[in-house]
NUMARLUM-784551 format. One record per residue (C-alpha): x, y, z. Coordinates in steps of 0.25 Angstrom, whole numbers, plus 5000, padded with zeros to 4 digits. Example, Ala and Ser with C-alpha at 12.3 -4.5 7.8 and 13.67 -1.06 7.14 Angstrom:
residues 2
504949825031505549965029
***
This chain:
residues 134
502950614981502050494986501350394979500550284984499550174983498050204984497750104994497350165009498750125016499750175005499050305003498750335018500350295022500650385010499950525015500550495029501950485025501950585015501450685021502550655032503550655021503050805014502450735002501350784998500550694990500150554990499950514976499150364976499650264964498750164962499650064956500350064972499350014976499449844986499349724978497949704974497649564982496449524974495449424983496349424995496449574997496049625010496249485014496849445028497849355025498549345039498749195042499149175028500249085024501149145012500749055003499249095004499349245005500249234992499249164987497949264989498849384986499349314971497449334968497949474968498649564960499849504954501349514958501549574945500449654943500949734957502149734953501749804937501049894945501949934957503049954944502250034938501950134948503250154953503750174938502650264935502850354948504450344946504250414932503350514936504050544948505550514945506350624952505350604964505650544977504250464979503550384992502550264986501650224996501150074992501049934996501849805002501649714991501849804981503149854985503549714989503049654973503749784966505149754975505049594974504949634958505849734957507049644966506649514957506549454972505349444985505249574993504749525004503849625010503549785011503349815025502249915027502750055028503950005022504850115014505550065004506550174996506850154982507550224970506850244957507550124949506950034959505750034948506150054933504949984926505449904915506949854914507949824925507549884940508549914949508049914964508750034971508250034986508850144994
***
């Protein structure tokens, strides 16, 4: 099974690649979807020391609301999907904020196209996460 954000990239990468793998569906989750960046989306921020881009991305949606709502995702699809292996089709700073949150330490960057494997225990929800890459 496939699952991924709503926005044009995800979705688009999601058909191509699952049709290669067999799958047969893409299911779209809202809640997979990029960080929303507020007045500096869509902006061109090449050029930009750290410090400003940190600071037009921080008007956006915050660190922890992406994180509540990439949690909650990968909780709801791993309860109504457990015995299912699944592909999630989502967004750098998404999976970068759920990792940095999850390893209690800066995950520097997702590269695009990047796959990144992970057992079920890698989200529990509430209580202790253990982080089980293979």
């Amino acid at each position: 099974m496939a699952f991924s954000s709503t926005l044009g990239r995800a979705s688009e990468t999601a058909r191509v690649i699952s049709t290669r793998l067999g799958v047969d569906a893409v299911a779209e989750v809202p809640a997979l979807v990029e960080r929303g960046y507020g007045s500096a989306e869509g902006a061109n921020i090449t050029g930009f020391d750290e410090v400003t881009k940190r600071s037009l991305m921080e008007g956006g949606e915050s660190v922890k609301s992406v994180v509540s709502r990439g949690t909650a995702a990968f909780d709801w699809l791993k309860s109504v999907y457990p015995e299912l292996r699944i592909v999630i089709f989502s967004h750098g700073t998404l999976i970068r904020l759920l990792f940095s949150d999850l390893y209690g330490k800066e995950h520097l960057r997702v590269a695009n196209a990047e796959v990144t494997e992970f057992g079920v225990n890698l989200i529990q929800g509430a209580g202790v996460r253990v982080p089980q890459l293979h």
